[in-house]
C-alpha positions in Angstrom: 21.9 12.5 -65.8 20.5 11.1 -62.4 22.7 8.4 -62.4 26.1 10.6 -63.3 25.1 13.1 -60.4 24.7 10.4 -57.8 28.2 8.4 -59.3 29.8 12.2 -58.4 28.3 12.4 -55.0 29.3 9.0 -54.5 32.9 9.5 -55.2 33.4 12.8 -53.2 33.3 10.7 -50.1 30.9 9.2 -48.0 29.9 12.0 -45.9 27.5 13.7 -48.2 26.0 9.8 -48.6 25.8 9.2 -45.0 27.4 6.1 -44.8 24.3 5.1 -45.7 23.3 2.0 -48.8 22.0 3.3 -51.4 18.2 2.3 -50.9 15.9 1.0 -54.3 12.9 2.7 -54.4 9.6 3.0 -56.5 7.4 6.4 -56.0 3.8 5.2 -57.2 1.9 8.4 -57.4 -1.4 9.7 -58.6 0.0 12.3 -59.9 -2.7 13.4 -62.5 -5.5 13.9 -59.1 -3.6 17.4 -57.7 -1.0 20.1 -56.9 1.1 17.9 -54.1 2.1 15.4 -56.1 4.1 17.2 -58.6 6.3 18.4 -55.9 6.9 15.3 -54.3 7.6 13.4 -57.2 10.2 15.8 -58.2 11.8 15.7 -54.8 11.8 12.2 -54.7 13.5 11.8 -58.1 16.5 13.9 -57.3 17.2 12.2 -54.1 21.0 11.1 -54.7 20.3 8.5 -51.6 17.9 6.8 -53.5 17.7 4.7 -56.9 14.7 5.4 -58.2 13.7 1.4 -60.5 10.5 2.8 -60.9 7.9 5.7 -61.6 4.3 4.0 -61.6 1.3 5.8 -62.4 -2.0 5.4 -59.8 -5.7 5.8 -60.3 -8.4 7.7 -58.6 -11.0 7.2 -60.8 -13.9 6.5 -58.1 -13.2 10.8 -57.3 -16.3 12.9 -57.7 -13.7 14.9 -59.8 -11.8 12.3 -61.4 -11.2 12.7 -65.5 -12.2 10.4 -68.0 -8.7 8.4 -67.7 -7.4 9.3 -64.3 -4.1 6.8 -64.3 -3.5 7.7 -67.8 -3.4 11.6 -66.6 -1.3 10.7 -64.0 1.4 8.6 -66.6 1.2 11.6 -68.7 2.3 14.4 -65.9 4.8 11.3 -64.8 6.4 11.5 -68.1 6.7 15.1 -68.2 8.6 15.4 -65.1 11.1 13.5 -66.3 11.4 14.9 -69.1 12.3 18.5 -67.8 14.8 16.6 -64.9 16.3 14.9 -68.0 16.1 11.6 -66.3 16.1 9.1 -69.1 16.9 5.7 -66.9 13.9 5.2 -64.5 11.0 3.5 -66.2 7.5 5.2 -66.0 5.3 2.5 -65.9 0.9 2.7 -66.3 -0.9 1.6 -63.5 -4.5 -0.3 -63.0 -7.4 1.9 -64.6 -9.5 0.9 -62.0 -9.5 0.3 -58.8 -9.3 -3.8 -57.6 -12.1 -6.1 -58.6 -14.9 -6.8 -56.3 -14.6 -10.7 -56.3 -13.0 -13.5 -57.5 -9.6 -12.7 -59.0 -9.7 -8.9 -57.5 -6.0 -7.9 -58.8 -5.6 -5.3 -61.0 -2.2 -6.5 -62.4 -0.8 -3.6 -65.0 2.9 -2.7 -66.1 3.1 -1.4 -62.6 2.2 -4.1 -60.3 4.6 -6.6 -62.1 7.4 -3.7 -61.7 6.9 -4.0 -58.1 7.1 -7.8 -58.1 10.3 -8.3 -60.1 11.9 -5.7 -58.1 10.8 -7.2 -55.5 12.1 -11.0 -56.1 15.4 -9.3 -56.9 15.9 -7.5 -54.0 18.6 -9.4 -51.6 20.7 -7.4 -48.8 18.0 -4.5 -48.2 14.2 -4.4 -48.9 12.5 -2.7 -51.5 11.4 0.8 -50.8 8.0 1.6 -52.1 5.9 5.2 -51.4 2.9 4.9 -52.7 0.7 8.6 -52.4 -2.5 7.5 -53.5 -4.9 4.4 -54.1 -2.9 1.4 -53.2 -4.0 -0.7 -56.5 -0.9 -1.3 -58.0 0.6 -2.1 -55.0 -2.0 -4.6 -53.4 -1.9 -6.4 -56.9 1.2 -7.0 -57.0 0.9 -9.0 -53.9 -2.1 -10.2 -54.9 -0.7 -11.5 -57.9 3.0 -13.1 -56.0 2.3 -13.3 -52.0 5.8 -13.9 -51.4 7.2 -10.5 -52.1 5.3 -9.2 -48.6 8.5 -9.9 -46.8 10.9 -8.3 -49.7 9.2 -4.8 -49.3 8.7 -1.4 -47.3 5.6 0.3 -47.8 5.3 4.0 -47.0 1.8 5.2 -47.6 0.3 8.4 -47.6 -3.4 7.6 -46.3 -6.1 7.3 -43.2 -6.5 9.4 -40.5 -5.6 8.4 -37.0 -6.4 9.5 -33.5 -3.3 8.6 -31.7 -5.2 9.4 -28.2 -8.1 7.3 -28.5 -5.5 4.9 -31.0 -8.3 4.8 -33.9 -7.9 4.5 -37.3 -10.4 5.6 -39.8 -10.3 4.9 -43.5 -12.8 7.8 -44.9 -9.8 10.0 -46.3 -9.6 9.9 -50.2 -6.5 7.7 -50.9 -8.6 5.2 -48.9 -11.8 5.3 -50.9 -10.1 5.6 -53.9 -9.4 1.4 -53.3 -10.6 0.3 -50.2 -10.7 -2.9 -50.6 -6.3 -2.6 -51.3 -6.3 -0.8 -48.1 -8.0 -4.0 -46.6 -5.6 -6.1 -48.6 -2.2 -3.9 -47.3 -3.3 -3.9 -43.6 -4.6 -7.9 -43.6 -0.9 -8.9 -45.1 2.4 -9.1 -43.8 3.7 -6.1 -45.5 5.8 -4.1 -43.4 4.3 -1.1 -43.4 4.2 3.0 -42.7 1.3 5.3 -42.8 1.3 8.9 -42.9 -2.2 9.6 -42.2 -3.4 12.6 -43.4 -3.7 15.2 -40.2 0.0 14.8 -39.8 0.6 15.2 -43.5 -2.0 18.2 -43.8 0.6 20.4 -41.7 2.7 20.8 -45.0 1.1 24.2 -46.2 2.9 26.0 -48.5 1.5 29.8 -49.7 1.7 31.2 -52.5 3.2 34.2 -52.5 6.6 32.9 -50.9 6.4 29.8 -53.2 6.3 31.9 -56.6 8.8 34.3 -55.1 11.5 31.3 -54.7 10.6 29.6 -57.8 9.8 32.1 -60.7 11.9 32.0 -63.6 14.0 29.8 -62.3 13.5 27.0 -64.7 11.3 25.7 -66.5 10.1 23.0 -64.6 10.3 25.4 -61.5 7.7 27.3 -63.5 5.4 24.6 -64.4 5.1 23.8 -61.0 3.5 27.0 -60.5 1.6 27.1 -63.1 0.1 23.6 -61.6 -0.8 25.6 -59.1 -2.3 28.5 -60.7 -4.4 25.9 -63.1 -5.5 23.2 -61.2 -9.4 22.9 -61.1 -9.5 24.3 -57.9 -6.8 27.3 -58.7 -7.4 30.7 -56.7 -6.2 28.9 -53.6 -3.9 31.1 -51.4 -2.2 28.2 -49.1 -2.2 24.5 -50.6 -1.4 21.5 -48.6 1.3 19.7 -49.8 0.8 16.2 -48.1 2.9 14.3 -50.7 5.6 15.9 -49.8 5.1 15.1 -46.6 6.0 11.6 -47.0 8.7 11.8 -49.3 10.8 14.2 -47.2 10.1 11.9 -44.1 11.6 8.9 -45.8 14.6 11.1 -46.6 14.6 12.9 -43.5 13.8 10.6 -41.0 15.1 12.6 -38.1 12.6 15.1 -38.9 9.7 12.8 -38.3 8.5 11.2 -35.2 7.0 7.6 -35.9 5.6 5.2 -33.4 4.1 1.6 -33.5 0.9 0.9 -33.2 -1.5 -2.3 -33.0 -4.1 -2.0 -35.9 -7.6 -3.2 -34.9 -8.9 -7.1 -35.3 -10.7 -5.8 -38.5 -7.9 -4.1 -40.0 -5.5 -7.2 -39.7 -4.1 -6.1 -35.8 -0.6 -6.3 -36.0 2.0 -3.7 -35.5 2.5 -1.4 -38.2 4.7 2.4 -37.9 2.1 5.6 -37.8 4.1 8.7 -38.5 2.7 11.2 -35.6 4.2 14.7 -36.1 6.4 16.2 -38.9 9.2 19.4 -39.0 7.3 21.1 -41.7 9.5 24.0 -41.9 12.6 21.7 -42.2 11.2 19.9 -45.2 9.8 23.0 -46.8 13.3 25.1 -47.0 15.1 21.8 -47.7 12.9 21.8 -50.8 13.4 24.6 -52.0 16.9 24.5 -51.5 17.9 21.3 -52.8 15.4 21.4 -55.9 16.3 24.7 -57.1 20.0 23.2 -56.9 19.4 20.3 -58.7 17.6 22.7 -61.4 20.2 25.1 -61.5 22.8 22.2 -62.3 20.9 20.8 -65.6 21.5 23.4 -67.9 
């Protein structure tokens, strides 16, 4: 069904493409950990700009609240979405159980990380995009496991928190601690790489009242996404932060989303890497709504 919708879209012209390649992506989500990630994984898969090679589940087992099988959860909820976007071609692959190994041979390779490697090696006129929106295990075993691929890939991550006057990254946020030792691995490689950290990403607050008003009975999937909401572990909450979606609707939107280089410090690899300073929340919030509820309203 993806694949049909974006063929259409790609023979009514170029302008609703924007000229633009069609860019390979994999979304590599722990999706299983809380509300945000449902909605950004949806938005992500219906993006007729991108090809989506790849769903990978991501751990967060070292959470206070984690579940017994934390990527397993995640491969789970993965597999559902799919299944109510009826999108049977994009693989959903497990990730690492665990976060990387403390010494020796620290990779965590899983169905995931070799995903990201052979997409990698077979990437030739554009890079491979890759959003990861939690612990970066899959990803830092996969270059771990083939070092050559660092130059093959993009890496958008949704993680940190930075101080862009005093230009000071700290790494105490939870997709950090989930694998900090892949966070050490990312920003000591040549990866190119761009971080969302997370009080740029924390702006996205949706509330509840006008999110159930534009999504009830809509569809089914619209309605799941609710009842995410309503269910969680933490349910009761008036106004959720949706930092996933954050992310996602900055790689798709770019022009909504103001990036600027910065020089990392000696002990997190300094180089130059992109830090993602402000976002047009309300931009990415109606286009959500707007676009997902058209997608929905077009699969039955």
């Amino acid at each position: 069904m993806k694949k049909l919708i974006l063929l259409l879209l790609c023979a009514a012209g170029p302008q609703l493409l924007g000229h633009a390649q069609t860019q390979k992506v994999i979304i590599d989500a722990d999706t299983g950990n809380e509300v945000d990630d449902l909605y950004a994984v949806v938005r992500g898969l219906i993006e007729p700009s991108w090809e989506v090679v790849a769903l990978n589940a991501t751990q967060w087992q070292a959470s206070q609240w984690a579940t017994e099988k934390s990527m397993e959860d995640s491969h789970r909820l993965n597999d559902i979405l799919l299944a109510y976007l009826k999108i049977s071609d994009v693989p959903s692959n497990r990730g690492a159980n665990n976060r990387l190994y403390d010494w020796g041979s620290k990779t965590q390779t899983s169905t995931a990380s070799m995903a990201i490697v052979k997409a990698a090696l077979k990437s030739q006129n554009q890079k491979l995009t890759i959003i990861a929106l939690g612990a970066l295990t899959n990803v830092a075993s996969a270059i771990l496991d083939e070092p050559s691929i660092t130059d093959k890939i993009r890496l958008y991550w949704l993680g940190s928190l930075y101080d862009f006057e005093k230009q000071a990254m700290s790494n105490t946020d939870f997709n950090s601690v989930m694998d900090i030792q892949a966070v050490d691995v990312i920003l000591n490689s040549d990866v190119e790489l761009h971080i969302i950290p997370n009080n740029v990403s924390g702006k996205m607050i949706f509330n509840w009242d006008q999110t159930e008003s534009k999504l009830r009975g809509r569809h089914d999937l619209a309605d799941y996404l609710l009842d995410r909401w309503y269910n969680h572990v933490d349910a009761g909450i008036d106004n959720r932060t949706i930092w996933d979606l954050a992310l996602i609707q900055a790689v798709i939107h770019p022009e909504w989303a103001e990036e600027v280089k910065i020089m990392t410090s000696k002990e997190r690899g300094q180089r130059e890497i992109w830090m993602y300073r402000d976002i047009d929340t309300q931009k990415m919030q109606d286009e959500f709504f707007t676009t997902t509820l058209k997608y929905l309203d077009n699969l039955d």
